[in-house]
Backbone as CSV, one residue per row, in Angstrom:
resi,resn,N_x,N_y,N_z,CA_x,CA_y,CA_z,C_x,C_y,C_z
1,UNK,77.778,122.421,119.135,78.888,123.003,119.857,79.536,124.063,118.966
2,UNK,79.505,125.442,119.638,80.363,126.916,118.729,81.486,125.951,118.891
3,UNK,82.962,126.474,117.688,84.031,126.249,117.157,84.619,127.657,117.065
4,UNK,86.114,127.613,117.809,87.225,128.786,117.474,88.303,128.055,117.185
5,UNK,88.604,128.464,116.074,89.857,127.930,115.458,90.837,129.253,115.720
6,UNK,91.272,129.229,116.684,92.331,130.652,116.862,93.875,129.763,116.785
7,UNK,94.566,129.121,116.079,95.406,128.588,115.348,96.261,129.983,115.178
8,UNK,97.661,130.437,115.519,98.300,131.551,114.702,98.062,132.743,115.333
9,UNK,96.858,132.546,116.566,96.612,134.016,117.083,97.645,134.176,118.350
10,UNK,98.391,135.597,118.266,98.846,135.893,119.285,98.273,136.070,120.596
11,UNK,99.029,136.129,121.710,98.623,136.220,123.186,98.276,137.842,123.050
12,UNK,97.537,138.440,123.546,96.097,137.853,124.004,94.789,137.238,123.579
13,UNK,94.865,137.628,122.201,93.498,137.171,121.131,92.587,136.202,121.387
14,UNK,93.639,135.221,121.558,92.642,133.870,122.232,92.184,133.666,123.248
15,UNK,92.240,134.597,124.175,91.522,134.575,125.639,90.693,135.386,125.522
16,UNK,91.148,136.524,124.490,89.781,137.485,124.508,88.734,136.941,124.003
17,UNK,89.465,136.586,122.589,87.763,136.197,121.697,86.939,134.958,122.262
18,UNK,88.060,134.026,123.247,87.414,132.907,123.831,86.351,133.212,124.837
19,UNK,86.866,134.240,125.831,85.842,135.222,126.474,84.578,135.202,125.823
20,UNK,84.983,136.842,125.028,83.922,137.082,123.802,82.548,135.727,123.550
21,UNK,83.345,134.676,123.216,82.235,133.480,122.684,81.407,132.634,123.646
22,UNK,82.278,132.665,124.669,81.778,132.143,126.222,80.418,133.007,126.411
23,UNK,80.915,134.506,126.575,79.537,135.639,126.645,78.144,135.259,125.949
24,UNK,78.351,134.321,125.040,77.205,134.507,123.908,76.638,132.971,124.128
25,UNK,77.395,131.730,125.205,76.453,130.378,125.096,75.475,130.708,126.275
26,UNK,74.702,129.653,126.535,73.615,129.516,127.828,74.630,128.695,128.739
27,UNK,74.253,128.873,129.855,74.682,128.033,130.840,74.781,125.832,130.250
28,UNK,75.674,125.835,130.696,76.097,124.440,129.989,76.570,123.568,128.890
29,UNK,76.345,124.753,127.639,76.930,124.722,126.407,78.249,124.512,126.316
30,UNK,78.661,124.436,125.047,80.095,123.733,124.847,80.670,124.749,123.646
31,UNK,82.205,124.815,124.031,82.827,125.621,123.494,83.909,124.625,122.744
32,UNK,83.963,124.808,121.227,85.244,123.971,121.292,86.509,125.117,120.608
33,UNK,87.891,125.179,120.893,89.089,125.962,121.102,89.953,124.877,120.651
34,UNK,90.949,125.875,118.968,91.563,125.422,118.758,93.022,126.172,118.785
35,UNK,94.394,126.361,119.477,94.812,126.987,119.668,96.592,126.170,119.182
36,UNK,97.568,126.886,119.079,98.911,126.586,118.772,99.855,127.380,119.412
37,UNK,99.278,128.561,119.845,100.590,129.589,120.127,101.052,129.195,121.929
38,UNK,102.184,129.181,122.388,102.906,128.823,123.598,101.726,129.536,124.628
39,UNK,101.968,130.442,124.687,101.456,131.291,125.355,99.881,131.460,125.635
40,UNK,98.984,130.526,124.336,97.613,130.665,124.346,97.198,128.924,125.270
41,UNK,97.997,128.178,124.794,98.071,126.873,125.049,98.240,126.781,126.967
42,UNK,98.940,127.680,127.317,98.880,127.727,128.677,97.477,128.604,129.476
43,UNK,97.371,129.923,129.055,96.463,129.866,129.431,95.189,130.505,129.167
44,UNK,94.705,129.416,128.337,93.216,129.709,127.850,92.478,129.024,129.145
45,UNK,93.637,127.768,128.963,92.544,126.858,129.855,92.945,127.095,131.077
46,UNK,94.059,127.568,131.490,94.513,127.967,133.217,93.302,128.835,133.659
47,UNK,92.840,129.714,132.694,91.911,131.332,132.776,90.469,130.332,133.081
48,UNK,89.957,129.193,132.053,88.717,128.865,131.953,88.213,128.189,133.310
49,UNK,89.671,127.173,134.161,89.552,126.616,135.035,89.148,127.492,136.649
50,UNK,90.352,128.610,136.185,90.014,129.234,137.545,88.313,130.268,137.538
51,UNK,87.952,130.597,136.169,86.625,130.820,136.262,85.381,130.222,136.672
52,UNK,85.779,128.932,136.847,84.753,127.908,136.864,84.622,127.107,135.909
53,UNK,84.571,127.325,134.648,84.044,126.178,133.451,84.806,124.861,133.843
54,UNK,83.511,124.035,133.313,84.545,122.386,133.151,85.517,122.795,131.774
55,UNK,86.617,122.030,131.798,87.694,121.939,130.984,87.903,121.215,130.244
56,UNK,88.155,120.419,129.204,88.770,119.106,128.788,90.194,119.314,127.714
57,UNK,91.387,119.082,127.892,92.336,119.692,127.433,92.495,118.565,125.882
58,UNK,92.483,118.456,124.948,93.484,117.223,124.386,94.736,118.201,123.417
59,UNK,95.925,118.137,123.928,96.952,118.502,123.452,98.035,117.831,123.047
60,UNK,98.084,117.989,121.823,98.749,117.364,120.952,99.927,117.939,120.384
61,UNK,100.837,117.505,119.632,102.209,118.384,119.238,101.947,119.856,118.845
62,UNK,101.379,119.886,117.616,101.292,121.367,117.292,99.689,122.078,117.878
63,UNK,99.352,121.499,118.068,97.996,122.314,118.423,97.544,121.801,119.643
64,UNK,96.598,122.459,120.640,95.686,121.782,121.707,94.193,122.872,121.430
65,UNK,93.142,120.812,121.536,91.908,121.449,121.878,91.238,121.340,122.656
66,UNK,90.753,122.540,123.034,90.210,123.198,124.268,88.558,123.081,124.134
67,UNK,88.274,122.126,124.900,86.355,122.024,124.966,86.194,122.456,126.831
68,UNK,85.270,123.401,126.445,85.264,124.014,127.693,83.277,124.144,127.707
69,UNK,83.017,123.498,129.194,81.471,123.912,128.992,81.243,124.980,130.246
70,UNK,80.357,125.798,129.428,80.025,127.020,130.591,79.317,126.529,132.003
71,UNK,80.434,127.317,132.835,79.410,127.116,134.182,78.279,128.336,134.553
72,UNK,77.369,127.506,135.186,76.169,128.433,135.836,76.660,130.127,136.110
73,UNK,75.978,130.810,135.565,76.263,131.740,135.882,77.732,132.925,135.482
74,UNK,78.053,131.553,134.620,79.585,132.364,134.082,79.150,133.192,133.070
């Protein structure tokens, strides 16, 4: 499973580069997203859901991680 530790990155960074890394698995692969900032924490995964990918949120006080597996065709 690729790993982004985007910890500290401002809005937008982490949707882009999460993008960005999504572009580069095969269909069904796993992404794992590590994120802290207000603004990334809402929506990396609001963005991943309405694209299609499965989601799995675990968010915790200072950080949430984001395992997201690519859907068909995404």
């Amino acid at each position: 499973m690729k790993e982004l530790d985007l910890r500290g990155e401002p809005c937008p960074v982490p949707l882009i580069k999460t993008l960005k890394a999504l572009e580069k698995l095969d269909e069904g692969e796993k992404l794992r997203v590590l994120v802290d900032m207000p603004c990334a924490r809402e929506n990396v995964p609001k963005h991943m859901v309405e694209d299609g990918h499965e989601v799995e949120v675990k968010d915790g006080e200072k950080e949430m991680e984001i395992i997201i597996r690519k859907r068909n065709g995404g």
